[in-house]
C-alpha positions in Angstrom: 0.0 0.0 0.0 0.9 3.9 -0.3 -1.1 5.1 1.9 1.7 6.9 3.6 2.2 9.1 0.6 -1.0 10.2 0.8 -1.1 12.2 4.0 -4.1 14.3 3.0 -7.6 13.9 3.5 -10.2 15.9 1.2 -14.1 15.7 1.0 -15.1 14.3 -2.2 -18.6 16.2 -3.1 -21.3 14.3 -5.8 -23.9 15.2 -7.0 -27.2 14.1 -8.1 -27.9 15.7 -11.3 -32.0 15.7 -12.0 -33.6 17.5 -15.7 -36.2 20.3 -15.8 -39.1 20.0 -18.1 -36.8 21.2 -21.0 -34.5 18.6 -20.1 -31.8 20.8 -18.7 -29.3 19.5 -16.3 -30.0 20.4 -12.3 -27.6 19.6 -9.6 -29.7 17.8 -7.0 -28.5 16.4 -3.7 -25.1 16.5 -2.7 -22.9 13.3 -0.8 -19.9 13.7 0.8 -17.2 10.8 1.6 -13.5 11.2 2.7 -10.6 10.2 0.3 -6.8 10.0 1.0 -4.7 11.7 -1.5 -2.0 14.5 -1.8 -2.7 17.5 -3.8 0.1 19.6 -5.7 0.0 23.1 -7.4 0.8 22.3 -11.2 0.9 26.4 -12.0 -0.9 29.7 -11.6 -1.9 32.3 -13.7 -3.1 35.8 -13.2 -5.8 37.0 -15.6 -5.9 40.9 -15.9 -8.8 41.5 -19.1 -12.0 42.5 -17.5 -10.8 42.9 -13.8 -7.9 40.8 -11.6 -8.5 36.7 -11.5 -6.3 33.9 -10.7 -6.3 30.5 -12.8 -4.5 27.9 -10.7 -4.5 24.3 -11.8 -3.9 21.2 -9.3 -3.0 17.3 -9.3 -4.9 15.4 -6.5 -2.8 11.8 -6.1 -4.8 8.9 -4.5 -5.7 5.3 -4.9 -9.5 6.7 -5.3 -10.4 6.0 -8.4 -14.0 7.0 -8.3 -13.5 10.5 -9.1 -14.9 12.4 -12.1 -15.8 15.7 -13.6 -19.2 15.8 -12.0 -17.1 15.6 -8.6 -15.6 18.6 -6.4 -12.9 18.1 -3.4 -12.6 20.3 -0.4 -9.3 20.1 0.5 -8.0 22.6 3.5 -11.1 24.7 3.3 -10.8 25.0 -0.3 -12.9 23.8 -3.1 -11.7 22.1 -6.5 -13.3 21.3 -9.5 -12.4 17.7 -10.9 -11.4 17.9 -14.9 -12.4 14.7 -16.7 -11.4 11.3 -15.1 -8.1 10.9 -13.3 -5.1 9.0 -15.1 -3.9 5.9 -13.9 -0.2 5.3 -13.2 1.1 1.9 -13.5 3.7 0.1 -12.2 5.0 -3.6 -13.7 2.7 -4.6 -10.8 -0.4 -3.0 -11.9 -1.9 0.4 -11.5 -0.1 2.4 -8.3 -2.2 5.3 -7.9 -4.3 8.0 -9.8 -4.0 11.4 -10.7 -6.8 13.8 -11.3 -6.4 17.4 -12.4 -8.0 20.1 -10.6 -8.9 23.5 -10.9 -9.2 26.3 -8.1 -12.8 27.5 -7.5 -13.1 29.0 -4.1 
């Protein structure tokens, strides 16, 4: 096991997503579980058109692989958004951990 690389804990947030009579997507119901992981800064960006914003992007490691885009992490008071499904790595020994990208939201 790696769980001693993984020294982080993060709430992972999901949602259940419901349609509207025009068949519109509306997030629903929210469950939270704890996950293991470790999360990275992979760079940041400062945005100046229309007003001051910063773009920072993330890598959340864990052996969790039931995270997707429809999923959000709090991690440290913060919340991420998930981007797409999270990349395995393997080993000759099979898969080792996964890695999914994140983005700064709040």
């Amino acid at each position: 096991m790696t769980t001693h690389l993984f020294g982080q804990t993060a709430t992972l947030k999901s949602y259940v997503y419901t349609e509207d009579s025009l068949g519109n997507k509306i997030r629903g119901t929210v469950t939270n579980r704890e996950i293991a992981g470790r999360l990275e800064m992979t760079d940041s960006q400062e945005v100046t058109f229309g007003g001051q914003t910063e773009v920072s992007n993330w890598r959340w490691f864990t052996e969790d692989s039931a995270i997707d885009a429809e999923h959000q992490l709090l991690i440290d008071g913060s919340t991420y958004e998930v981007l797409g499904k999270p990349a395995p790595e393997v080993s000759p020994r099979g898969t080792h951990h996964h890695v999914a990208r994140l983005r700064y939201v709040s």
